[in-house]
Structure formats: C-alpha cells, structure tokens
N, C-alpha and C positions, 0 to 999 in steps of 0.2 A: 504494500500500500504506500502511495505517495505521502511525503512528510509538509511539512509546513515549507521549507526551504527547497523542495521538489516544485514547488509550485511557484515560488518565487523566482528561483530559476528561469521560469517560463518568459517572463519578462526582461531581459538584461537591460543590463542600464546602459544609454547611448553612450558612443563616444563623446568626452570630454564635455558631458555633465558631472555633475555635485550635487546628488542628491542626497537632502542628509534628512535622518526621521527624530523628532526631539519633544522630548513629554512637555504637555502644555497645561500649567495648572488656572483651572478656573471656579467659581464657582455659581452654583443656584441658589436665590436667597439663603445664602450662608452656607450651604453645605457645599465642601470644598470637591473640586471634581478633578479629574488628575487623566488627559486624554494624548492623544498624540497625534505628531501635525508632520508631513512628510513632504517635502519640493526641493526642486530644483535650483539649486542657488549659483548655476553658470547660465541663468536664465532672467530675464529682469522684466517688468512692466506687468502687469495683470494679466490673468488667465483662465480659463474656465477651473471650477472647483467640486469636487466630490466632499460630499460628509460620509463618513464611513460609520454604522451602530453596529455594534457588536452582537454575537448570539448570547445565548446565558451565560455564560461563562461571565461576561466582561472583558472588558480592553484585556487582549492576551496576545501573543506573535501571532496570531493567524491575522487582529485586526492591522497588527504594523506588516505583517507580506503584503495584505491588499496594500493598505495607504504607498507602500513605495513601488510595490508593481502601477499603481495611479500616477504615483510622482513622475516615474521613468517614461510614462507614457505623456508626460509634460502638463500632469495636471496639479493644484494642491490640492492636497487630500488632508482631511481630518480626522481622525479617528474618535469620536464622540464618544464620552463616559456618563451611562444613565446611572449607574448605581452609586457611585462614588469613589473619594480614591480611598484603596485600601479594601475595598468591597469587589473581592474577584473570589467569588464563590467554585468549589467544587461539584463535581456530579453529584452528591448525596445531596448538597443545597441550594444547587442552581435554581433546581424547580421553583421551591418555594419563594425564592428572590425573584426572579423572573415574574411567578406569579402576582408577589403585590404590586408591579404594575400592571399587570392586565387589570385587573380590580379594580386600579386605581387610576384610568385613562388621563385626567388632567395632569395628574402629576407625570405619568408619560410623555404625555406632550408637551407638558411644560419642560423639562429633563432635554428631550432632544431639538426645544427651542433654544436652547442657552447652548446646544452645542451649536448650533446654528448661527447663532448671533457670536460665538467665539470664533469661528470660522469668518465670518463677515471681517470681522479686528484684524485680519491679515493683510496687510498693503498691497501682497500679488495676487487678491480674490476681485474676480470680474463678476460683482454682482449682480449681473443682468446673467448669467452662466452658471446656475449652481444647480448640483443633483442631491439626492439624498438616497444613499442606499444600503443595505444590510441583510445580514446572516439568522435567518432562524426570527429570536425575539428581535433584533435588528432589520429584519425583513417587516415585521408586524410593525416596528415603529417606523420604517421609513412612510408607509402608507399613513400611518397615522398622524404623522406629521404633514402629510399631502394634506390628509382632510383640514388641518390648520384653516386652509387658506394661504399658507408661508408662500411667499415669492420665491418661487424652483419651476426649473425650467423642466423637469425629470424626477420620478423616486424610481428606484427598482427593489426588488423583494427575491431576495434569494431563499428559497424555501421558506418563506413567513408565513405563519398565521393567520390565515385572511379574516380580519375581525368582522362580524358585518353588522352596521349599526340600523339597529330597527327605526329610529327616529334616524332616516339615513341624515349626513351632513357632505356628501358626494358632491353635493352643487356648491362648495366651498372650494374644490380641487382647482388648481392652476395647473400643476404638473401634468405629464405626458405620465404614463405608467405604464410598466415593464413588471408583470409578473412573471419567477419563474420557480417551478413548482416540480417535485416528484413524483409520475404515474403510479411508485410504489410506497406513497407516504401516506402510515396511515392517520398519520395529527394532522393532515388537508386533504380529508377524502374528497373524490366526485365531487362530493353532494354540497360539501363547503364552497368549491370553488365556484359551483353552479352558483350558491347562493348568493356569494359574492359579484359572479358576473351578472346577476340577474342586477343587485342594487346600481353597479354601475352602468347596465341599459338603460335605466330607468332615468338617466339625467344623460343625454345626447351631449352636449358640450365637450362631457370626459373623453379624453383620447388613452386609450387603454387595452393591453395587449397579453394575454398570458399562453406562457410556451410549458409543455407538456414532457419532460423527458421520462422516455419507458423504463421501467424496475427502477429508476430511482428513489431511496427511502427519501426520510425525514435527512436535512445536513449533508444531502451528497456533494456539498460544495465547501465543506468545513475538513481538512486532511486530519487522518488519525482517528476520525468516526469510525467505531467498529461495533453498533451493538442489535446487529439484525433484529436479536428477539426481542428490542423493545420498538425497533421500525425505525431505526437512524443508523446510515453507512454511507463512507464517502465512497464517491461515485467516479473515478477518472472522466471517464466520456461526457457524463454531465456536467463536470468541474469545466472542462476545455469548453463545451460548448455553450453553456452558459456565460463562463468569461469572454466568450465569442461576440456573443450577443449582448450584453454588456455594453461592448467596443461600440457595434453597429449602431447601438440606441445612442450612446453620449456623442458619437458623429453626429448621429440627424439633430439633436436637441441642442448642440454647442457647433452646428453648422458651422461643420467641420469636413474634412475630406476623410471617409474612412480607412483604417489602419490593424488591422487584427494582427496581434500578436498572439 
C-alpha cells in the first residue's frame, strides 16, 4: 500500500522553486488553532488558493502532502485546523471528536471560516480564486462551508459526508462543486448521495458535479487506510484519479490552462 510520501512523490517540485510548508498559529474566538500554510517563495505576486480541512484525525502529514503537492503545482494552500492545536485525536477518539461537530454545525462552520479568513491574511492569496477542499470530515466541511454563502470560487469533497439539510440553505452556494465519492463506501450509500443530489436539483443556480469510483471504500484517498471491515481502505486508482480531477476542476474555476500531474 502507498505511504503518505508515495503520494507526495506524485507531485515533484519544479525546477528552481522554494516551496516551503510552515505551521500557522491562529485562533477562533480565543481558542488557539495551530494549521499549516505551504507556497512557493521563488514565486511573487498573488495567486489562486486552496484551503485544505483535514479528515478526523486532524492536521497530520497526509494534510501537509496535499498542501505542498498544491504548493508545487503553484498554488497557496492552507491546511485549516477545526479542532485545535494540540487536538489531533487517535482512531479510538476520532469518532467522537469529529462527531461534536456534526452536532454542532455552527460551530463547524464557524471553525472553517477563520480558516478561511486566515488564509485571506496571506499577501500571495488572489481572492477573487479560492477553493475549499477536504478529506472525509474535511470533505463534509468543505461543502458546509459552500452553504456559508463564503466567497469561493470551488469546494471539492473527497469522500465527505454528504450532510443534507432538511430546511435546505443550497440557495446560499456561490461555489462550483466537485463531489467525489466511493461506489464501495458504506458511511455514503446510494441513497445518501441521491438524497443529497436530489436537494441540490432543487435550486438550479448550483453548479455541481459528483464522480463515482467502483469498490472504492470510505478514505480511498487518505494513504495507510487499511480497515475493510469497518468500510474504509485507501484506494490507488481512486487516489490518482480523483487527484486527476481535482487538477481539471481548479483549471476551469481558476481559468486556468489545465495541467494533470
């Protein structure tokens, strides 16, 4: 199975850039947050930007591989901390962290707005060009942050949650939307994503798009997922083509010429 650094690999860094990845402490009212910011510094003037949310786990190397596979591809990337610093939970206590913000949706949204707005504070962020995307519970928030209303140009959802809100707020969305989802996951069956695409027909405006990969579980986009019998396994084929698609969507939304690494 491909490692964290197998996958980063995937990416090399141009010639005679300087990309460097460096912890960014910030906080939400008062509670101190501790995230990580990744660019090109043989590159000057603003640029299109990626927010990067994390899965359960929290900011851990898989979120700093993306942020500098982003960087190398000449974007800034942020890597957004919802839970805190110092709050980088285990398997045994993901769940239940992860959990209180499903619960607790404002405080979700509020969490990955102040990553947002930390992200804006950068001098090479072109914000008329920013996306918001994520792993797992980082999938769930990047949509959730779409329904904000936030000014992004893009969210994508890598294996997320599709939360579907009965009092929908869909007609809040500015973003383009890029789901991408595993055929063998069972925490986003059929019938969720139905339901989910169903609320997003229901308000025309949305531009919004979900890709389907076969046998892939729950996280076939997270390296070192190994736990079939609970419905979560990294997936090579999904991994590469997901980040495929990825590339193609932050093209058309940062009208851009496309570039697949």
């Amino acid at each position: 199975m491909k490692t964290t650094d197998d996958v980063l690999s995937t990416v090399p860094a141009p010639a005679g850039s300087d990309v460097r990845v460096e912890p960014v402490r910030y906080d939400h009212e008062g509670s101190a947050l501790l995230g990580v910011l990744a660019k090109d510094h043989a590159v000057s003037g603003p640029r299109p930007a990626v927010l990067v949310v994390h899965d359960w786990h929290g900011v851990n190397e898989h979120v700093e591989a993306r942020v500098t596979m982003l960087a190398r591809l000449g974007y800034v990337a942020f890597g957004a901390d919802v839970y805190g610093e110092g709050v980088r939970p285990g398997d045994d206590t993901a769940g239940q962290v992860a959990g209180s913000y499903y619960q607790d949706l404002p405080l979700f949204r509020a969490r990955l707005t102040a990553g947002l707005d930390r992200l804006r504070e950068d001098p090479d962020v072109d914000h008329s060009r920013i996306v918001v995307m994520g792993y797992c519970f980082g999938g769930s928030g990047a949509i959730e942050l779409a329904r904000t209303g936030a000014d992004l140009v893009g969210a994508v959802s890598f294996h997320g949650g599709l939360i579907v809100h009965e009092q929908s707020d869909a007609s809040a969305i500015r973003a383009k939307l890029l789901v991408l989802t595993g055929g063998a996951d069972p925490m986003v069956p059929d019938t969720k994503v139905a339901e989910w695409q169903d609320e997003m027909r229901a308000v025309p405006s949305v531009d919004w798009q979900v890709v389907t990969y076969s046998g892939a579980m729950h996280a076939f986009a997270v390296p070192g997922t190994n736990a079939p019998d609970h419905g979560a396994q990294y997936q090579e084929r999904a991994d590469r083509r997901s980040w495929q698609a990825l590339q193609v969507f932050l093209a058309e939304v940062f009208d851009e010429e496309p570039t697949v690494a």
